[in-house]
C-alpha positions as CSV (number, residue, x, y, z in Angstrom):
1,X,-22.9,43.8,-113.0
2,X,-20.3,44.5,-110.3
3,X,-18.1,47.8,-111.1
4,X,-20.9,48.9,-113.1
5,X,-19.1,52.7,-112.3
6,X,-16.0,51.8,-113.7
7,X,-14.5,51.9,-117.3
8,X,-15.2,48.3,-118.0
9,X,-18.1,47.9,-116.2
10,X,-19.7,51.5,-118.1
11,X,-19.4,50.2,-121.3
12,X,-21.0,46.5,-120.3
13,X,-24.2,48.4,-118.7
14,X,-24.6,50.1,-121.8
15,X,-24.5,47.1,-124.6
16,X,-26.4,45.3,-122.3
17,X,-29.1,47.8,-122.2
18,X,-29.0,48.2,-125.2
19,X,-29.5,44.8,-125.6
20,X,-32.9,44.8,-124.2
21,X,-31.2,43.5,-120.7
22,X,-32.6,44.4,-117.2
23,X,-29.2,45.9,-115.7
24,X,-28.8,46.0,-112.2
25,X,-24.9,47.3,-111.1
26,X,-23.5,47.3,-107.2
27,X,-20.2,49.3,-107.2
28,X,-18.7,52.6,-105.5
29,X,-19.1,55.9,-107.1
30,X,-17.2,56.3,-110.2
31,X,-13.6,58.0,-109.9
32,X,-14.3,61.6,-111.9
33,X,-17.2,63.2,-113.5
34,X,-15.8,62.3,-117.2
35,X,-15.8,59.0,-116.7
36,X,-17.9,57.5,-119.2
37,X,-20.5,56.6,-116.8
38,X,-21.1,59.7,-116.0
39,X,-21.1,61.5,-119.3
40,X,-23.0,58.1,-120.8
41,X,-25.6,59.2,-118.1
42,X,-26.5,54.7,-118.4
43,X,-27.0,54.5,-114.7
44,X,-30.5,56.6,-115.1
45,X,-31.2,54.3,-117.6
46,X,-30.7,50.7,-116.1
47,X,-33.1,48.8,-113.5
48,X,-30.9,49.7,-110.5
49,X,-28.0,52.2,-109.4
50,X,-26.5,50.6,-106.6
51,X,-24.1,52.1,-104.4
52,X,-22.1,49.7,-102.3
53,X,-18.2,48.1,-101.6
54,X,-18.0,44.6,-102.6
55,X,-16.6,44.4,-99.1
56,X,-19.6,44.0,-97.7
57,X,-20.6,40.3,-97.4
58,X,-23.9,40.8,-95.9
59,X,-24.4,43.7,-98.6
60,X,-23.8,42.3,-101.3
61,X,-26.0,38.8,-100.4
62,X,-28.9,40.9,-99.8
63,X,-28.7,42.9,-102.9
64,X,-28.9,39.4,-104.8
65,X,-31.8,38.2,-102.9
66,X,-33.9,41.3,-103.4
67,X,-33.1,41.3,-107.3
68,X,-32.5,37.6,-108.3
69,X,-30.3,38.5,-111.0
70,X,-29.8,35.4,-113.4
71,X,-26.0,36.2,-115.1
72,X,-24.0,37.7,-112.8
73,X,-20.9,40.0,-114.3
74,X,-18.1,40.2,-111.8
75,X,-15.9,43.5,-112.4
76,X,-15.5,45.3,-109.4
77,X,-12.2,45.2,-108.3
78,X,-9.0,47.2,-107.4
79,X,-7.3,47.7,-110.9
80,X,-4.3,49.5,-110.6
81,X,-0.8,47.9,-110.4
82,X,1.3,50.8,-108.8
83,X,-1.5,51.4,-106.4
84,X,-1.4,48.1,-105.5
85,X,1.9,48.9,-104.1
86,X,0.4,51.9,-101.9
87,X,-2.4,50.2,-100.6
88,X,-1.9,46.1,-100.4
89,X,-3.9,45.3,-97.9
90,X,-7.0,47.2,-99.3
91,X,-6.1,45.9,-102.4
92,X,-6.6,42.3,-101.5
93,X,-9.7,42.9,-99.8
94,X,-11.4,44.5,-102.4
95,X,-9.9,41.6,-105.1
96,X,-10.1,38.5,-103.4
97,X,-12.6,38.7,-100.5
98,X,-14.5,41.1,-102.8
99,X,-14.7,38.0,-105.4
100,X,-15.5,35.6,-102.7
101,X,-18.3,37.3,-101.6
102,X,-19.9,37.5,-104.6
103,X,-19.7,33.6,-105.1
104,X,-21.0,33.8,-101.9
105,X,-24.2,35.6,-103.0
106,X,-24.4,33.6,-105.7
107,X,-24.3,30.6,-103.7
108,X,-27.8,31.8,-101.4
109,X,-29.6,33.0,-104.7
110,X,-31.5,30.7,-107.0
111,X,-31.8,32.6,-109.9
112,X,-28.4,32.8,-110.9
113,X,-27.9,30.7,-113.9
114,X,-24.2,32.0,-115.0
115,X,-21.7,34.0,-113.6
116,X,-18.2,35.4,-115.3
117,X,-15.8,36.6,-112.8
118,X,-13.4,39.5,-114.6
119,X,-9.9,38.7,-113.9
120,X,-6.9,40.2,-115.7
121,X,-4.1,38.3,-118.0
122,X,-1.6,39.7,-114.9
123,X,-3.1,36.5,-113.2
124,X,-0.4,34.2,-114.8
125,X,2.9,33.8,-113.1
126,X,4.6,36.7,-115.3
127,X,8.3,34.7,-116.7
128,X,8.5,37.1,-119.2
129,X,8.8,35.4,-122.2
130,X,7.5,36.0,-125.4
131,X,4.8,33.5,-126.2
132,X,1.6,34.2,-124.9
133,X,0.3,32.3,-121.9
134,X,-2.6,29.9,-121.7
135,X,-5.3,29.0,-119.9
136,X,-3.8,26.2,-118.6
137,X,-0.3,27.7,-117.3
138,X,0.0,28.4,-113.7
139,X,-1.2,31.6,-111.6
140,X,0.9,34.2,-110.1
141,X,2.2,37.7,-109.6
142,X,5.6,39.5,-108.7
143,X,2.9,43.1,-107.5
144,X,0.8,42.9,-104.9
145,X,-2.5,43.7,-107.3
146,X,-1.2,41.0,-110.1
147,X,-0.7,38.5,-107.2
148,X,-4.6,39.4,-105.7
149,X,-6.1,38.1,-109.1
150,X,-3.7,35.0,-109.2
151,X,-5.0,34.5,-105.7
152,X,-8.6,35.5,-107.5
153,X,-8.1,32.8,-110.4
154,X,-7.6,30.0,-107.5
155,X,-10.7,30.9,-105.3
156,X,-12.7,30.8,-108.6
157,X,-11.4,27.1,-109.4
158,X,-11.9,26.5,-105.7
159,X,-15.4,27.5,-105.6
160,X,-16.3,25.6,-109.0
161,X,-14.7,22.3,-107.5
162,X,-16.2,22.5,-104.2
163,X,-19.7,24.5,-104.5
164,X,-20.5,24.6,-108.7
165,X,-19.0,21.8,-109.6
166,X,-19.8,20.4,-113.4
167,X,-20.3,17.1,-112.5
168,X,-23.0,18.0,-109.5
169,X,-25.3,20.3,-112.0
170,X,-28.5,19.7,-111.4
171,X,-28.4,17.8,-108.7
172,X,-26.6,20.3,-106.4
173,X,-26.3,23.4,-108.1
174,X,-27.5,25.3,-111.2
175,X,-24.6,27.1,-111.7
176,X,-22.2,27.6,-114.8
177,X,-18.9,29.8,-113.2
178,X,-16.3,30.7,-115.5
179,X,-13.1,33.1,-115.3
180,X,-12.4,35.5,-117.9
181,X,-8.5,37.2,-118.3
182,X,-7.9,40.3,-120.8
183,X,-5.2,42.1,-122.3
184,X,-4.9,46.2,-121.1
185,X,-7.9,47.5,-122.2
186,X,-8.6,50.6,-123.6
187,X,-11.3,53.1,-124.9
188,X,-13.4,56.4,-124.1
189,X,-14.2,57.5,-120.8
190,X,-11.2,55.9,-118.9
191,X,-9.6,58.9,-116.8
192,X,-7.9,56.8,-114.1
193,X,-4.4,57.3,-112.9
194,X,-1.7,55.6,-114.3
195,X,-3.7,54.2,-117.0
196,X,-1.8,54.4,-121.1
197,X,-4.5,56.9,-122.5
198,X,-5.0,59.8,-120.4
199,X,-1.1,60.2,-119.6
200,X,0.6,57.4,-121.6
201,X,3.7,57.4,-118.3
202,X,4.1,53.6,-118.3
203,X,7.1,51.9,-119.5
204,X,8.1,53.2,-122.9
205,X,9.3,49.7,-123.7
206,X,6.6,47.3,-122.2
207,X,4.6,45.1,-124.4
208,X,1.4,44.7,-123.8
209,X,-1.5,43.0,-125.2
210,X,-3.6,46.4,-126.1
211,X,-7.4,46.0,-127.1
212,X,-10.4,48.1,-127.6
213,X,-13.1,47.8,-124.6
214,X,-15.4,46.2,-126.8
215,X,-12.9,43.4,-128.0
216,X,-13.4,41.3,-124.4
217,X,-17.0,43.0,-123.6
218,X,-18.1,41.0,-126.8
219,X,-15.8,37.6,-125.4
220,X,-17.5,37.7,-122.1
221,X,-21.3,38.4,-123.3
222,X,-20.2,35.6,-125.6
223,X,-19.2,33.5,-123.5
224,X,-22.3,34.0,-120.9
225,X,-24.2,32.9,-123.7
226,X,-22.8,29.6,-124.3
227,X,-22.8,28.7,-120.2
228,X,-26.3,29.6,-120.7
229,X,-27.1,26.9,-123.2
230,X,-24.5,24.6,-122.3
231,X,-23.4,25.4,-118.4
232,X,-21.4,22.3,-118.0
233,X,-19.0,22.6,-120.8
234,X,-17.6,26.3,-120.6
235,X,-17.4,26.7,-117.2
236,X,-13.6,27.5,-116.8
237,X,-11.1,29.8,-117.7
238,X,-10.7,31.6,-120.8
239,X,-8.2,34.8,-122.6
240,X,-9.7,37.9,-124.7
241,X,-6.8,39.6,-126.3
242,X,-5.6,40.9,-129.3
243,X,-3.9,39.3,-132.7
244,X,-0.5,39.0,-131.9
245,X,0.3,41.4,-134.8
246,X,-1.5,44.0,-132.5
247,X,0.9,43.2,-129.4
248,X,2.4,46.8,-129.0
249,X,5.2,48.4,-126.6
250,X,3.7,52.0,-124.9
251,X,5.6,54.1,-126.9
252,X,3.8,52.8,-129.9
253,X,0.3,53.4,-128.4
254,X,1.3,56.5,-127.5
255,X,2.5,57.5,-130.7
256,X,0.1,56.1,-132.6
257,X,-2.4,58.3,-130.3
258,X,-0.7,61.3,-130.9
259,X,-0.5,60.4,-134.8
260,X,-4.6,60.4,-134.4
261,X,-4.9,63.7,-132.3
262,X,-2.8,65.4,-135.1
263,X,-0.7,67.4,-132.4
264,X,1.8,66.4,-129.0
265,X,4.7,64.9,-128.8
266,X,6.8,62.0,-126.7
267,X,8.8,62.4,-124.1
268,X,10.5,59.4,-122.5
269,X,9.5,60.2,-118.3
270,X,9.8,57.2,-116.9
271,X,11.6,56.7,-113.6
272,X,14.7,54.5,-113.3
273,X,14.0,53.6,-109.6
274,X,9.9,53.0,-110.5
275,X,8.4,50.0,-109.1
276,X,8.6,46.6,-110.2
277,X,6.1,45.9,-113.7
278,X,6.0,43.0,-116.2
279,X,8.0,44.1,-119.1
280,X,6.5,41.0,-121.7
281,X,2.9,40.5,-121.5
282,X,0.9,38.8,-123.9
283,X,-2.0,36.1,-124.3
284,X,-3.1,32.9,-126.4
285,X,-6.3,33.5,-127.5
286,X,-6.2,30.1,-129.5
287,X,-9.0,28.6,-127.0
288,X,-11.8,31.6,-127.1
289,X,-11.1,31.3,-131.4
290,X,-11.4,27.6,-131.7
291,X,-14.2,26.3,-129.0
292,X,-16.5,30.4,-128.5
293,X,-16.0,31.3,-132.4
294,X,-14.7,34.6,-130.9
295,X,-11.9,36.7,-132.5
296,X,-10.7,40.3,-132.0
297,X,-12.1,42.7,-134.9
298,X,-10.1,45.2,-134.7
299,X,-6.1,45.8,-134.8
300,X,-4.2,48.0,-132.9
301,X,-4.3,51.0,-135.4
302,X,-7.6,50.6,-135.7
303,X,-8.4,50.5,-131.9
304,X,-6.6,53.8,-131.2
305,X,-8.2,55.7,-133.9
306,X,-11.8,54.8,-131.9
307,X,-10.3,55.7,-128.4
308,X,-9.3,58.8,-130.5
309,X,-12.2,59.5,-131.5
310,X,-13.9,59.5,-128.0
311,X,-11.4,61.7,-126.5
312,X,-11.8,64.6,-128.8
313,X,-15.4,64.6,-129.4
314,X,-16.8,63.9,-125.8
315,X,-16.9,67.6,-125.2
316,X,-19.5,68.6,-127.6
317,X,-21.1,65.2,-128.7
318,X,-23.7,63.3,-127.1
319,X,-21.5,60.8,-125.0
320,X,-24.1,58.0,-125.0
């Protein structure tokens, strides 16, 4: 797992440990000592703790030929929209070169059967309208961190046309690559800045596709699973997001949240003169139902009440 630090990538070290899976992560040090992979205390309890910027080509290639890994999780990544803005350059470094050095590695390492690169559903050129986007529609990105993982999505289909390509498995390759996009995630242990949870600042009135951390976790070990039995017929691009009944601006997460804490209140702070975010935002999730069986479990009530739940017991409860 690359990002193994982060709030995604936490949460994926630990199913998959508990899983019975040998985890090895490469990713920088997490961002605070509440995140959840810190308070989880997982990185003491997977195969390796790897500290290291996805920057580094050379890095990164040896760290897959010293530990073969066979399913390669690709999360580490820039993730913030408004610090896109701050730091572009660094932004697309970490995002696309990041990504392509992985594929790299993967490319000089045997033993990798699968990999599932971690995009985001800001990949699609954003027209804000109010059907949810497919697979199929075109990449894009107004922001410079939305536009890094369109440019993302087309190195991906780049790499599996020129290096893993379906029709040369076996004979040139053993590898099944696939893209995964989700909704804006949420769940315990997620303190970074700007994020809906630990400040809920956002746009009052942008919808979003909001769903549990778990929701796309499950989607992309899923997924994984099927490439593994079948490489040639999953490899491509897939969406994890919530029901569409679940589809919910900020304000409503936010007050749902502060419906489940039983105290706080809302105060409309957003700036007029704030830069530029995707007011509509949603995802068909038609294609991970019909062909992976997969489905969200949970709705959007539900979801909040476990992010809740983490929030105000991770002080005196056993985080992992």
């Amino acid at each position: 797992i690359t990002g193994h630090t982060g709030f995604k990538g936490s949460w994926l070290s630990i199913w998959l440990h508990e899983l019975g899976a040998e985890v090895v992560g490469v990713a920088l040090d997490p961002s605070s000592d509440k995140d959840n992979f810190v308070l989880s205390d997982i990185g003491s309890k997977i195969k390796a703790d790897i500290r290291t910027d996805i920057r580094f080509a050379q890095k990164i290639k040896e760290i897959f030929i010293r530990y073969q890994p066979e399913i390669v999780f690709h999360l580490a990544a820039q993730p913030l929209v408004r610090l896109s803005y701050e730091q572009p350059v660094e932004t697309y470094e970490a995002n696309v070169m990041g990504t392509i050095h992985v594929m790299e590695a993967i490319r000089v390492t045997r033993s990798v059967k699968v990999a599932v690169m971690i995009t985001t559903d800001k990949c699609y050129e954003n027209k804000e309208q109010l059907q949810g986007y497919k697979e199929s529609d075109p990449f894009g990105g107004y922001d410079p961190y939305s536009s890094s993982k369109g440019a993302c999505e087309i190195a991906i289909q780049s790499w599996r046309k020129s290096f893993f390509n379906p029709k040369d498995y076996g004979k040139k390759h053993i590898v099944s690559l696939a893209s995964v996009r989700a909704g804006n995630v949420i769940g315990g242990g997620d303190w970074a800045k700007d994020r809906i949870i630990p400040d809920c600042i956002r746009s009052p009135r942008a919808v979003r596709p909001w769903e549990h951390v778990l929701e796309p976790l499950s989607g992309y070990m899923m997924l994984a699973q099927k490439m593994w039995d079948n490489p040639t017929k999953y490899c491509e691009g897939w969406n994890f997001g919530p029901e569409d009944d679940s589809v919910s601006t900020v304000w409503e997460v936010a007050a749902e949240l502060v419906k489940n804490f039983g105290f706080g209140e809302l105060k409309d702070s957003s700036e007029l003169n704030a830069v530029h975010e995707a007011r509509f935002l949603m995802l068909d999730i038609n294609k991970a139902k019909i062909h992976l069986g997969w489905k969200p479990r949970l709705n959007m009530q539900q979801c909040i009440t476990l992010v809740a739940d983490w929030y105000k017991r991770y002080k005196t409860d056993n985080v992992y």
